[in-house]
C-alpha positions in Angstrom: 97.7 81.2 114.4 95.6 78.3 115.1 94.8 79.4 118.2 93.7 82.6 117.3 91.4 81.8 114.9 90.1 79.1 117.5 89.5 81.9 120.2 87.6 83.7 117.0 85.2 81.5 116.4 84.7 79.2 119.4 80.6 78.3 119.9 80.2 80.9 116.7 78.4 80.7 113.6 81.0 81.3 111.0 80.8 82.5 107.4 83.8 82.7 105.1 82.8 85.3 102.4 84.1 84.4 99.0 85.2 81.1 98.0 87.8 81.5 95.4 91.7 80.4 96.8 91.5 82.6 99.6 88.2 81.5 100.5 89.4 77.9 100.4 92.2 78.5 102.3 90.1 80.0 104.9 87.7 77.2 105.0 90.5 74.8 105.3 92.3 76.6 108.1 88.7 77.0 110.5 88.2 73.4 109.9 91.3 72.2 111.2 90.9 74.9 114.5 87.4 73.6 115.0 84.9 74.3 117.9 82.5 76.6 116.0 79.0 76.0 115.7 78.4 76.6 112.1 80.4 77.0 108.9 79.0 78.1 105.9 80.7 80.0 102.5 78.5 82.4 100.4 79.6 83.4 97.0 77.8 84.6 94.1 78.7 81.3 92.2 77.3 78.5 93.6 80.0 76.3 94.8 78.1 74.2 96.8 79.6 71.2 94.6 82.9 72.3 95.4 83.0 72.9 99.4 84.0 70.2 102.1 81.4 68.3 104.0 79.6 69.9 106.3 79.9 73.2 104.8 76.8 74.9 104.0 76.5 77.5 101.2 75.1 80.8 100.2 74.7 81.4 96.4 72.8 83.6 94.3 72.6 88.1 93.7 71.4 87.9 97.1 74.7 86.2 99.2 75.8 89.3 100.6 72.5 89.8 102.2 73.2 86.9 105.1 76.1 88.6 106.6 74.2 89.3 110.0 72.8 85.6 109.8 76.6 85.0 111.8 78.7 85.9 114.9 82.4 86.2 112.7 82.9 87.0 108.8 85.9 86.0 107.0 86.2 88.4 104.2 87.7 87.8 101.2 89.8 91.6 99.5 87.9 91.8 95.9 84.3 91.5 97.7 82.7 94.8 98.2 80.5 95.2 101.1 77.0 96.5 100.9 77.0 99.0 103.6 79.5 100.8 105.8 81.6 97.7 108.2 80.5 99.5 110.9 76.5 98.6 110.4 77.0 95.0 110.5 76.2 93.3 113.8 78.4 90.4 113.0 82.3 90.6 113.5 83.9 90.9 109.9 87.5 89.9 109.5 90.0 88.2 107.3 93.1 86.4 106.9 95.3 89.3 107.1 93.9 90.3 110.2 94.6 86.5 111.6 98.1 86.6 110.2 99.2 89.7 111.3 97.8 89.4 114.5 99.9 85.8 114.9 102.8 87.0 113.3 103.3 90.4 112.7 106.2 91.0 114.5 108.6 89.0 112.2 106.0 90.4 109.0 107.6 93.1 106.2 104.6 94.2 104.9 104.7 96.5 101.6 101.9 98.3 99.9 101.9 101.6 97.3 99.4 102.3 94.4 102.4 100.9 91.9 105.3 99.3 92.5 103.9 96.9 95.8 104.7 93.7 93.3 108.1 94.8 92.0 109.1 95.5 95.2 107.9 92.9 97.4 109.4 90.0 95.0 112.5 92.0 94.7 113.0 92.3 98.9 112.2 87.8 99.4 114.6 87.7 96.1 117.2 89.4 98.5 117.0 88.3 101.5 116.8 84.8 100.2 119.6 85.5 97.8 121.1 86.9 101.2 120.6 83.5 102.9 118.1 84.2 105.3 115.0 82.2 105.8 112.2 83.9 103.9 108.8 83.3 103.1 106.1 85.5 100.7 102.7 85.9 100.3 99.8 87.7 100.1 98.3 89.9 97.1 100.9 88.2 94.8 98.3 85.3 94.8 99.5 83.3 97.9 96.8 83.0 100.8 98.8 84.0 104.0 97.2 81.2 106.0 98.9 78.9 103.0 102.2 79.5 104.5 102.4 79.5 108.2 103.0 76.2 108.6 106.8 77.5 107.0 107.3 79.5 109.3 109.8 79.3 112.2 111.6 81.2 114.9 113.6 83.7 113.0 111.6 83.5 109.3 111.3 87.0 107.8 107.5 86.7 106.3 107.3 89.5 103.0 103.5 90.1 102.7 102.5 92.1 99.6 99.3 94.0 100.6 96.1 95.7 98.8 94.3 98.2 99.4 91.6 95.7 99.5 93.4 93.5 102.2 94.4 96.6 104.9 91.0 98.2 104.8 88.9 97.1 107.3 92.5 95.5 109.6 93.4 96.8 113.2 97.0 95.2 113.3 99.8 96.4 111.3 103.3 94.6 110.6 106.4 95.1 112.2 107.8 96.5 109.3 105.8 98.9 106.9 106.4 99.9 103.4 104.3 102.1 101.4 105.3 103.4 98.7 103.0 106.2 97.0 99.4 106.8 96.8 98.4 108.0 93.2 94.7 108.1 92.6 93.1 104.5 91.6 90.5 102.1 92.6 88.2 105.0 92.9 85.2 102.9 91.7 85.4 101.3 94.5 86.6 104.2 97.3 84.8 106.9 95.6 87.7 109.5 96.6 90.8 109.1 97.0 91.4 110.1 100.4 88.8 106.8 101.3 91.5 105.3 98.9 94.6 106.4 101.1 93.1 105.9 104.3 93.0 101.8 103.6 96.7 102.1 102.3 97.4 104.1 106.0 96.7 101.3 107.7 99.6 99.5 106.5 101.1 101.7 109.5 98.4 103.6 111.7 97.9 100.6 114.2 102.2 100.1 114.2 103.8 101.1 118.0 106.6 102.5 118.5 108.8 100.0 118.6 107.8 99.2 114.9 109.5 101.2 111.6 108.0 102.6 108.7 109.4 103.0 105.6 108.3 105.8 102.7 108.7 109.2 101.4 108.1 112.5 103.4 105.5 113.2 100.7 103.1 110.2 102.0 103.6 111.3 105.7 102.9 115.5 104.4 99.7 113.8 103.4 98.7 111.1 105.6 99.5 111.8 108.8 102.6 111.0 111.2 103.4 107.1 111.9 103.1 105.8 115.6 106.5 103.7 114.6 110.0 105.0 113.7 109.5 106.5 110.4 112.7 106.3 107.9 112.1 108.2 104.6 113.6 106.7 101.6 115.4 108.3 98.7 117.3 107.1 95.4 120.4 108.2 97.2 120.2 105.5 99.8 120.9 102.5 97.3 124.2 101.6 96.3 122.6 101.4 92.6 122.0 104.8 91.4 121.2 103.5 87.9 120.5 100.4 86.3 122.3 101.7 83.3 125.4 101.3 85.6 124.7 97.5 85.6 124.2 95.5 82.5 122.7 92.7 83.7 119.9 94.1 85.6 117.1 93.4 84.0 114.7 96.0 86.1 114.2 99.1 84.0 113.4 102.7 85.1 113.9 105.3 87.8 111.0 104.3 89.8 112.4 100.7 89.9 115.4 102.5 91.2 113.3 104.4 94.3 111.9 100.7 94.4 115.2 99.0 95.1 116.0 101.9 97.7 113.4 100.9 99.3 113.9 97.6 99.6 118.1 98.5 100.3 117.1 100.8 103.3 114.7 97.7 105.0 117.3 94.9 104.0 120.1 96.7 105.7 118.2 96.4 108.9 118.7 91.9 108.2 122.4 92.6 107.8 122.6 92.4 103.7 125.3 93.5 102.6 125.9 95.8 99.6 127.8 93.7 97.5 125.1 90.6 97.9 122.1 93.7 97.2 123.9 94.0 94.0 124.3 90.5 93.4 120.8 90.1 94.1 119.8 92.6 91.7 121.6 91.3 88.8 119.4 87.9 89.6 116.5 89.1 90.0 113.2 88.5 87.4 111.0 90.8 86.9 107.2 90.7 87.2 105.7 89.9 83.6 103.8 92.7 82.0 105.9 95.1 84.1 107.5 97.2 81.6 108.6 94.1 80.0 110.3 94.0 76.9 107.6 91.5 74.5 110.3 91.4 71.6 111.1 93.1 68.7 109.2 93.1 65.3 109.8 94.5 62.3 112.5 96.9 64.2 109.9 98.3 66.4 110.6 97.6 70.2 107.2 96.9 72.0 106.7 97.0 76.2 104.1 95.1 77.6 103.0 97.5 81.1 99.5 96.4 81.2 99.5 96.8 85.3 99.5 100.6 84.7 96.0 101.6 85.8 97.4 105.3 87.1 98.6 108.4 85.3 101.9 108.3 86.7 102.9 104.5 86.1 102.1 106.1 82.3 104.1 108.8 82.3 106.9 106.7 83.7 107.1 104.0 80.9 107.4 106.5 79.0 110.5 108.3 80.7 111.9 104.7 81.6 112.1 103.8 77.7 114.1 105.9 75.5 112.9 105.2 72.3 109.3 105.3 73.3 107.4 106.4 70.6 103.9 105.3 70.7 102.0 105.2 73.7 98.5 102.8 73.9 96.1 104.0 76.7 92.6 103.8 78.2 90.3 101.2 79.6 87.6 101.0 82.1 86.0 104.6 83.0 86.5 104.8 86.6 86.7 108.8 86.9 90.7 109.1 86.7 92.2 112.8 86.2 94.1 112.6 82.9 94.9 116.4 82.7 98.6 115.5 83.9 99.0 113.0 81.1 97.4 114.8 78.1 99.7 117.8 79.1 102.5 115.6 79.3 102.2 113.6 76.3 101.4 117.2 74.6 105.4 118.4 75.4 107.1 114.7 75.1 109.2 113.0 72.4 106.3 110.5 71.1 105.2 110.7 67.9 101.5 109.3 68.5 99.1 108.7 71.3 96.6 105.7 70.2 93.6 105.7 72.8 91.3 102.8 73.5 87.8 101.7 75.1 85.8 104.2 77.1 88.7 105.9 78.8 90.6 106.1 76.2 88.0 108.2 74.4 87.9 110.9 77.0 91.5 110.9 76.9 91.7 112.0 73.3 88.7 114.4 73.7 91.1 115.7 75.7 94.0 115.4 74.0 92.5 116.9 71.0 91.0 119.6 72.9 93.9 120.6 74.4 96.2 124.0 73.0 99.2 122.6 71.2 102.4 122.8 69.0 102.3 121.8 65.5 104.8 119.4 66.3 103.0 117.6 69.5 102.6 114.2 69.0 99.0 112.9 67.1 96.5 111.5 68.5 94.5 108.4 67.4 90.9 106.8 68.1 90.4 103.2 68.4 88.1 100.8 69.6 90.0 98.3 71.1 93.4 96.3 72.0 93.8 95.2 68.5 93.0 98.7 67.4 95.7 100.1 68.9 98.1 97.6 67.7 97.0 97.7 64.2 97.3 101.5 64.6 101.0 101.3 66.4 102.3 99.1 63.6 101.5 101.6 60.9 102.8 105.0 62.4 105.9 102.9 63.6 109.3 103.4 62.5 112.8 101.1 62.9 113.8 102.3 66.2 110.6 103.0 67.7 109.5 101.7 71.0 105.7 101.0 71.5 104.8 101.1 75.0 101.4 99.2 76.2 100.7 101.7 79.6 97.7 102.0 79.4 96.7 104.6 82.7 93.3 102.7 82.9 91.9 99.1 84.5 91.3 96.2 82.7 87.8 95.2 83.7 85.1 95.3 81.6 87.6 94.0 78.6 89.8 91.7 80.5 89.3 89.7 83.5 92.6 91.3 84.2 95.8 93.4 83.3 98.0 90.1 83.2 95.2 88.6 80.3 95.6 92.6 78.5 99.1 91.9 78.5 99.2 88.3 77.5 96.5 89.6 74.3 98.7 92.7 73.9 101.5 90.2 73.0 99.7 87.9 71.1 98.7 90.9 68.8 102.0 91.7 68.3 103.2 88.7 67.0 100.9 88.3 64.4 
């Protein structure tokens, strides 16, 4: 990898865009190739405290302005270019590019609009349950470059991937997961097809020799993989319900498709059934994943703050079957909610508490929408406590509150993992 990045930016004038842990990483790793001309880091912030000797920085509204100042751009995910990649003059790439290009033939690389974390811990928890020499990284909040120095002849790398981190990449792993593409992120992409096109990369650069793992529904949509293409279904696993198995702790039937999928690509490593299963009854899941926050006053409450898509909503809800009350809404980022208000019009809840600026168009919605006498009730809040206050009064013993709430964080939270961590403060209270 070393190398590579050595070739890159030989004689060059290199900027690493973003200095947050990535951005460190990257600065750390083109320091130790050397040979460049230049190295400087530009970031809103000014972090010019904060960067190694002989760094220069870029600070200030302006810092994305520079970019054709430089020969090679390390980009960090999150940052959001100015104008199309394709009218820079500079060369823009990033770690993931690097990695894959280094190691992508020993890479399991898993993406999906919900379900990429679940699934990526779950397939290192196997394999390393499974005895094989596994390493993991990426969007879980490992820098890739952090852990190649781990990495030997015969190590299975598990890379969890953004949208973010595949969109601008030319190299795709040996092994390719993608789960589903639901409609997010479209402050960002706009549309979704812009959306789906970065989570297609995950496979469109693969060769033949390569295999690709989803549903036929992705491929009806996408377009045909270059790779062998296996689809996936429930059926595949030998765990056809967690109910079945009292100590796993993973809830729902898309955690089931999710465990397929990791069955069908594990299989290929020689895992056995009987140490998937074993693995599975081990296996932690991902806080604010559906995860039970306790019980108060008889009521059962779910933290699921990552849901930011209609159908991760709709699933809590089917996943947990004393769901009751469901909390939604968030950041406005344009999201269809006809799917959920017609859903939550014909389900079992009993309420639907809507919050922030999302929220508020859901219940317009809602409200407008031609109903039973019976549908469940729909209530206007302002915020996170709001909802909770509101939850804890049209409660009963028995009741689940679920915390899914179809909409991003920002704006309120710095993220779904600080929604979910207030969410369960509230409750305690």
């Amino acid at each position: 990898m070393i190398n590579i990045i050595k070739d890159l930016i030989s004689g060059k004038r290199v900027c690493v865009l973003g200095y947050g842990r990535e951005g460190q990483s990257s600065v750390k790793r083109i320091m130790e190739a050397g040979g460049y001309k230049s190295l400087t880091v530009s970031d809103k912030r000014d972090v010019s405290d904060d960067v190694p000797a002989g760094v220069s920085c870029v600070s200030g509204d302006g810092y994305l302005d520079c970019l054709d100042d430089y020969d090679v751009i390390f980009k960090t995910p999150g940052i959001v270019l100015n104008k199309d990649i394709a009218d820079y003059k500079c060369e823009i790439t990033s770690q993931t590019e690097v990695f894959m290009q280094a190691f992508g033939n020993r890479i399991i690389g898993i993406t999906g609009t919900k379900g990429k974390s679940t699934t990526s811990s779950l397939m290192y928890h196997v394999l390393r349950t499974a005895g094989l020499d596994t390493v993991f990284a990426g969007n879980i909040g490992i820098p890739v470059f952090d852990i190649a120095d781990e990495i030997k002849e015969g190590t299975v790398v598990v890379i969890e991937l953004s949208c973010h981190q595949l969109e601008y990449i030319k190299t795709s792993p040996h092994t390719a997961v993608l789960l589903n593409v639901y409609e997010d992120h479209l402050d960002h992409y706009g549309t979704r097809e812009k959306y789906g096109l970065a989570k297609k990369n995950i496979y469109k650069f693969q060769k033949n020799t390569d295999v690709f793992y989803t549903l036929p529904e992705v491929i009806k949509e996408w377009g045909e993989a270059p790779s062998e293409t296996v689809y996936v279904a429930r059926e595949d696993s030998p765990v056809k319900s967690f109910e079945d198995y009292p100590a796993i702790k993973l809830k729902g039937a898309h955690n089931v498709l999710n465990a397929a999928f990791v069955y069908d690509v594990v299989k290929r490593y020689g895992v056995s059934a009987e140490t998937f299963i074993k693995a599975l009854e081990t296996f932690e899941p991902l806080p604010h994943r559906l995860e039970y926050a306790g019980n108060f006053h008889g009521v059962d409450f779910y933290d699921d703050s990552i849901s930011t898509t209609v159908k991760s909503a709709i699933s809590a809800v089917e996943s947990i079957k004393n769901s009751a009350i469901l909390l939604v809404g968030g950041m406005e980022r344009g999201i269809e909610y006809e799917e959920l208000v017609e859903y939550v019009a014909k389900s079992r809840l009993k309420y639907l508490v809507c919050m922030y600026e999302s929220g508020k168009r859901i219940y317009d919605m809602y409200e407008a929408l031609d109903k039973s006498e019976s549908a469940p009730k729909a209530v206007l809040v302002n915020d996170l406590e709001g909802a909770v206050e509101a939850s804890l009064a049209g409660a009963e013993q028995g009741d689940a509150v679920l915390l899914s709430p179809a909409a991003a964080s920002y704006g309120y939270f710095k993220n779904f993992e600080e929604r979910g961590d207030v969410f369960k403060k509230l409750i305690k209270k």
